[in-house]
C-alpha positions in Angstrom: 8.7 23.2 -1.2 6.4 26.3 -1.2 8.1 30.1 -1.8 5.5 31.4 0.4 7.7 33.7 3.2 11.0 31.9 1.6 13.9 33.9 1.7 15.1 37.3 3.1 12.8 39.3 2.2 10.5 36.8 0.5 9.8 37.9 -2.8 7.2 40.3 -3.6 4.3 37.4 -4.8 5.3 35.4 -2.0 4.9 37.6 0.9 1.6 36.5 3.6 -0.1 39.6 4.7 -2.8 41.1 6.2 -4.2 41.5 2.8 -4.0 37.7 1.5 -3.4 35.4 4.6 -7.2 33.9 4.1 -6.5 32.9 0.2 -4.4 30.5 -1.3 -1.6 30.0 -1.3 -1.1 32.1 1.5 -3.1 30.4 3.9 -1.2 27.0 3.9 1.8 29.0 5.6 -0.4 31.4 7.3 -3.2 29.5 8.9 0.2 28.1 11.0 2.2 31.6 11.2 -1.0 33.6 12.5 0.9 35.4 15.2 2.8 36.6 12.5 0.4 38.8 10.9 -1.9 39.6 13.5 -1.6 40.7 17.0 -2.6 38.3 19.8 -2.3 36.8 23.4 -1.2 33.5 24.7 -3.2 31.1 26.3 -0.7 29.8 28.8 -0.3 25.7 29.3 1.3 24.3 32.5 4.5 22.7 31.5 4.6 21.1 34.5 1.2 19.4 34.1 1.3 17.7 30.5 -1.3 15.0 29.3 1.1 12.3 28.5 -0.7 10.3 25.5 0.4 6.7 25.1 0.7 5.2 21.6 -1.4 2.9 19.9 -1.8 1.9 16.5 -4.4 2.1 14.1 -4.7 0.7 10.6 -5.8 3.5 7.8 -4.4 2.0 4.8 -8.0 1.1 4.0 -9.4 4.9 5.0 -7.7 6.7 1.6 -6.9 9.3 4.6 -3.8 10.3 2.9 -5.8 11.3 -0.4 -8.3 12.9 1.5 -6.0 15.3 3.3 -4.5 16.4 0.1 -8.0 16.8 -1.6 -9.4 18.8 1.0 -6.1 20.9 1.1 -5.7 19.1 4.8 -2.9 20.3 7.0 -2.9 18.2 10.4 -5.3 15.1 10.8 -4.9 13.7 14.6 -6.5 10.7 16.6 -7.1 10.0 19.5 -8.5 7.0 21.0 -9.1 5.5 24.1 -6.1 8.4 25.7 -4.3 7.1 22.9 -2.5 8.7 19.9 -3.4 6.5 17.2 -2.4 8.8 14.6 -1.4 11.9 12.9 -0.2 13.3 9.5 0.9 17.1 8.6 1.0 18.8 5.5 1.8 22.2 3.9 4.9 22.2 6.0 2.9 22.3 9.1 4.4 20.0 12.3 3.3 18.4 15.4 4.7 21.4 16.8 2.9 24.6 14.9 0.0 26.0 16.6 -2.8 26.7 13.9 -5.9 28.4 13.6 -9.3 26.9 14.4 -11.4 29.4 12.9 -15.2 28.9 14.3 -14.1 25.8 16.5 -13.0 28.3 18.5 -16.4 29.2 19.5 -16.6 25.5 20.7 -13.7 26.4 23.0 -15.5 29.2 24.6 -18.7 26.9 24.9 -17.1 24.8 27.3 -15.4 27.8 29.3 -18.9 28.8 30.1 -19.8 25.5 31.7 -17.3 26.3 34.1 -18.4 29.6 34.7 -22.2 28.5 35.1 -21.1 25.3 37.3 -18.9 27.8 39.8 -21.8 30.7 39.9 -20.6 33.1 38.2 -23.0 33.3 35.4 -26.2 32.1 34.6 -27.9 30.8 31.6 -30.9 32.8 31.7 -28.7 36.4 32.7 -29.5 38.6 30.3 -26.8 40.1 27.9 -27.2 43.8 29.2 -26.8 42.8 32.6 -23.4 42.3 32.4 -22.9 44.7 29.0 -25.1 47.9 29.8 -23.0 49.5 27.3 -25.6 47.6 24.6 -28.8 48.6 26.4 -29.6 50.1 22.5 -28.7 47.5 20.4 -30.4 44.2 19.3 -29.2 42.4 22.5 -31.5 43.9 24.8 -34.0 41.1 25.7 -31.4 38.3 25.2 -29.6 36.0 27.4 -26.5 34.1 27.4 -28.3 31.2 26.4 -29.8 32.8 23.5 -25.7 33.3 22.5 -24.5 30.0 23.2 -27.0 28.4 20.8 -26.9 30.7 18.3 -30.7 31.6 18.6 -30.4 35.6 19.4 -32.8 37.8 16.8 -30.0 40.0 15.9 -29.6 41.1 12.1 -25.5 40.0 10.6 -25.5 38.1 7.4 -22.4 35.5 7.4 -21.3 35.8 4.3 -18.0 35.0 4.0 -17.4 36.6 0.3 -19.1 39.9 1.1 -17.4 42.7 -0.4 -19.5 45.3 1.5 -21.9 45.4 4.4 -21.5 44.4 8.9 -19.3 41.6 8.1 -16.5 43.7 6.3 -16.8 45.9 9.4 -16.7 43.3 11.9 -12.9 42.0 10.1 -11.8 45.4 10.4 -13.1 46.1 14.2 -11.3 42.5 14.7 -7.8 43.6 13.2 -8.2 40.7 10.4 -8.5 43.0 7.6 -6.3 46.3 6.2 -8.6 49.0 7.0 -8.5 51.7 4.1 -7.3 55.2 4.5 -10.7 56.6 5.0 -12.2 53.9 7.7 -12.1 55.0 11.5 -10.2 52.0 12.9 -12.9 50.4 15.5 -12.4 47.1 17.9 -14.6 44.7 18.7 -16.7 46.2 21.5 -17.6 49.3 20.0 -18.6 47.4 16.5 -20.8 45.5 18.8 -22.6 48.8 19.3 -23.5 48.9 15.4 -26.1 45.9 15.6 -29.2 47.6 16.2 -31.5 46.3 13.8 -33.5 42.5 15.1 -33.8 39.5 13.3 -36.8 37.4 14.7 -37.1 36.9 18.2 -34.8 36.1 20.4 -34.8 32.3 21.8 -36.1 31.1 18.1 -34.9 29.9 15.0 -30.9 28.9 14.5 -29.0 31.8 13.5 -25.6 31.6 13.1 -23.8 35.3 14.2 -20.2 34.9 14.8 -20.0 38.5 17.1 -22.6 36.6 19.5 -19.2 34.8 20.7 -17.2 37.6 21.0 -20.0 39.5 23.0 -20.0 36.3 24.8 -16.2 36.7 26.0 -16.6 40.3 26.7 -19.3 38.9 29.3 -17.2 36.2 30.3 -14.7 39.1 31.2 -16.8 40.9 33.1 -18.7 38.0 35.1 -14.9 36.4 35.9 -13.0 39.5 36.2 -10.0 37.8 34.0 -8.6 38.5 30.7 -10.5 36.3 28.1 -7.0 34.7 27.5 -6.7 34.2 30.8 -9.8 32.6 31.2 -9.4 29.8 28.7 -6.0 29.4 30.1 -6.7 28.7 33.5 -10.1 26.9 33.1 -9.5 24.8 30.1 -5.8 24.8 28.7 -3.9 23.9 32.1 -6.4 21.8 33.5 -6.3 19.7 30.2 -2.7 19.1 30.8 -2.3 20.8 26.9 1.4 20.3 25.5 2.1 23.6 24.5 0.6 27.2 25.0 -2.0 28.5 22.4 -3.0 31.9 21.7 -5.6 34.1 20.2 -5.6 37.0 17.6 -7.0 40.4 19.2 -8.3 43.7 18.0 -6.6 47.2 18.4 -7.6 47.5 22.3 -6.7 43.9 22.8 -10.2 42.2 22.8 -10.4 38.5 22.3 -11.1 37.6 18.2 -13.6 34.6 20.1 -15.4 33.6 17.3 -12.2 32.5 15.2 -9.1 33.1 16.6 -7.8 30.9 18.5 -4.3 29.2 17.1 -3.5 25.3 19.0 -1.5 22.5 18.0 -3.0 19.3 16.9 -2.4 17.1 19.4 -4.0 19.7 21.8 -7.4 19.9 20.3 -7.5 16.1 20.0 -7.0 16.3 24.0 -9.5 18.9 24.2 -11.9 16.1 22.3 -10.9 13.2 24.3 -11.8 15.0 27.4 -14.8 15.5 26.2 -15.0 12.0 25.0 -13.9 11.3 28.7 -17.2 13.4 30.1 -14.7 16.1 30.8 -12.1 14.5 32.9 -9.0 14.4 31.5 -7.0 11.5 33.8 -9.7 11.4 36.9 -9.0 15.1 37.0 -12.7 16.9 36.0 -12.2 19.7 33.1 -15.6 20.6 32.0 -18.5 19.6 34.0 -20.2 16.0 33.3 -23.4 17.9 33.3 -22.4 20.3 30.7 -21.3 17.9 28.7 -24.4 15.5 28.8 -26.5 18.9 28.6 -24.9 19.3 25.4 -25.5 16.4 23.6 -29.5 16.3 25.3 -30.9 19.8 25.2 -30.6 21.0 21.6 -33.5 21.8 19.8 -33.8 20.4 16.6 -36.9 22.5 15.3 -34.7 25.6 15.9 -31.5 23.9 13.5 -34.3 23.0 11.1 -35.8 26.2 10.9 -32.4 28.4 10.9 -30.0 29.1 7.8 -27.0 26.5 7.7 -29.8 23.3 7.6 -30.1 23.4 3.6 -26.1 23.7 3.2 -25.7 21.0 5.3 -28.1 18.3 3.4 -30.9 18.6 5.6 -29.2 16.4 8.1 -30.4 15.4 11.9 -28.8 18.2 13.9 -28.8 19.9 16.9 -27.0 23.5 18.1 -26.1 23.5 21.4 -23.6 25.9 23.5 -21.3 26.3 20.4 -21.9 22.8 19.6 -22.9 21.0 16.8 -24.8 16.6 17.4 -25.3 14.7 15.0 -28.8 13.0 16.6 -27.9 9.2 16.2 -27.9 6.3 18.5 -24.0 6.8 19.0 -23.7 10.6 18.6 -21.2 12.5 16.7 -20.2 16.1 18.8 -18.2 18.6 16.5 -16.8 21.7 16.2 -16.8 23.2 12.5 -14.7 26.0 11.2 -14.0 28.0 7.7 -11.3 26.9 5.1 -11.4 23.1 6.7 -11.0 22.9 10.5 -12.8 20.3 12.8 -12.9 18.7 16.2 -14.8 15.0 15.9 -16.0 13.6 19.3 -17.5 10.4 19.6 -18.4 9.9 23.4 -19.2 5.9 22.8 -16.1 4.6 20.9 -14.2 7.4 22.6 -12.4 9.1 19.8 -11.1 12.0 19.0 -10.1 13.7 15.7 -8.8 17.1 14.9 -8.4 18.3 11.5 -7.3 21.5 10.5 -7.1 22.6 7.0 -6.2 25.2 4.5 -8.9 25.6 2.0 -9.1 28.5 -0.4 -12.9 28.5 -0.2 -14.2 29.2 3.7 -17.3 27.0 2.7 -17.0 24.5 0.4 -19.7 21.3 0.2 -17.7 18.7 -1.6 -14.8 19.1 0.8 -16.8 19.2 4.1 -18.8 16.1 2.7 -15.2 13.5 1.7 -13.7 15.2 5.7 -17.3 14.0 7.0 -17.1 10.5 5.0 -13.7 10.1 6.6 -14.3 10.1 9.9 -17.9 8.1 9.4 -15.1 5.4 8.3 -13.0 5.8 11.1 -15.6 5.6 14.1 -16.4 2.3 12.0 -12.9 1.4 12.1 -12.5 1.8 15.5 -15.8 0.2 17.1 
């Protein structure tokens, strides 16, 4: 058993904090204790309104599944097939019952939010950012549109890299509340870091560039164009309508805007829902979620060129992708729709055999090829296993 948080007080070397809760072995208790360390919001379910998911069976003794959890430091692996659950595992003293972090799959979260938004009028695709945010009327957003944020393709200058030790993204972990900030920092939040980006980065509408505080800009306009809470928002247009088994929630900064981009905390079995949904063209029991067109926009209207041309294709083996509205395809007769985050969390959707698998993980490393390849070989053998 693990001495992380053990005990009354834990132990000195064994307490999760603000300070360590992203490193081993911290994060394989604090990746499912999130709430814990950082301030957040719930994301209501319905209790009265549950997706009940039937049992099935599959056979994975021939997958290695279980040695490919524990090599890519795996917590949760859960499948979902045909509105059945198939199978899951847990590890690192996580349950069925533990909400944990997504990381960047959150981002895939809010890209389906704004299909609702754009199917009920309340945003368009082509608004520009500053219409609804005049507070960045001098910053790199001017010029771009919500589009330009859901597919990652505005010219604004960040550099995601994840073991910085100086520069925007330090700042943007402080303004979120995911960092100690030092004695001599000014705390900030969110919306006023947004302020900081200035400086462009090509043109907007062009090349892939992946910017996580283009998502939380993007809830701060989903705010403003729903006039809800972004919590709210995901709440009552995803989480109760998917019939989700337990309430989620999502970190926040100092003034209690949404971390977007990587916060949000789920169980398992409720991000394979979210999948099967999706699998489902967005109807979860008859009952449409997401719209059909959204969804089938999704997979259709990437642009390749872009995803070649941007600064994740080389990491990722060169491999036929598209980006669209927080969305990653793989561009194959059957395709493959996922959502990727940091330290090892997915959401697999494969629309033709209709599957679902969510992974979540506890990697010390928040990008780490030979990982990210065995978790992609995994599921290659179970689409095969189940067609």
């Amino acid at each position: 058993m693990s001495e992380i948080m053990y005990g009354f007080p834990p132990a000195e070397p064994n307490q999760a904090s603000l300070a360590n809760w992203r490193k081993a072995p911290y994060c394989h208790w604090a990746f499912h204790h999130v709430r814990e360390i950082i301030p957040s919001a719930e994301i209501p379910n319905d209790p009265t309104d549950v997706w009940e998911l039937e049992r099935g069976t599959i056979d994975t003794s021939s997958l290695g599944l279980d040695d490919a959890m524990v090599a890519t430091d795996s917590d949760a692996v859960v499948v979902l097939h045909k509105d059945k659950l198939v199978h899951e595992s847990y590890r690192n003293g996580m349950t069925s019952r533990d909400p944990h972090i997504l990381m960047s799959v959150s981002k895939s979260m809010l890209g389906l939010v704004a299909g609702t938004l754009v199917e009920r009028g309340e945003l368009a695709e082509d608004d520009l950012i500053t219409k609804h945010v005049p507070e960045l009327e001098n910053t790199a957003y001017v010029g771009a549109t919500v589009r330009d944020l859901l597919d990652m393709r505005a010219g604004v200058f960040f550099d995601e890299d994840y073991l910085a030790t100086e520069g925007p993204i330090i700042d943007y972990r402080f303004a979120a509340n995911w960092n100690p900030v030092p004695k001599d920092y000014a705390p900030s939040d969110l919306r006023s870091f947004m302020s900081l980006l200035t400086e462009p980065d090509g043109r907007h509408g062009g090349r892939f560039h992946y910017v996580s505080p283009n998502t939380d800009l993007l809830a701060w306009v989903f705010e403003r164009a729903s006039g809800m809470r972004y919590a709210e928002l995901v709440s009552e247009r995803l989480w109760k309508p998917l019939g989700a088994e337990a309430s989620g929630y999502i970190t926040v900064d100092r003034i209690g805007g949404a971390r977007a981009a990587g916060g949000k905390c789920l169980l398992a079995r409720d991000l394979a829902r979210v999948g099967m949904m999706m699998a489902n063209g967005g109807q979860r029991n008859g009952k449409q979620v997401v719209p059909a067109s959204w969804l089938e926009d999704l997979v259709k209207n990437g642009d390749p060129q872009a995803w070649k041309d941007g600064d994740v294709n080389p990491v990722w083996g060169q491999r036929d992708i598209h980006y669209r509205s927080k969305w990653y395809v793989k561009r194959e007769a059957e395709p493959l729709i996922f959502g990727v985050g940091i330290h090892g969390q997915f959401l697999f959707v494969d629309p033709t055999k209709k599957l679902s698998i969510a992974w979540f993980g506890s990697q010390d490393s928040p990008l780490d090829s030979p990982p990210f390849e065995q978790v992609l070989a995994t599921i290659e053998k179970i689409r095969v296993l189940v067609s």
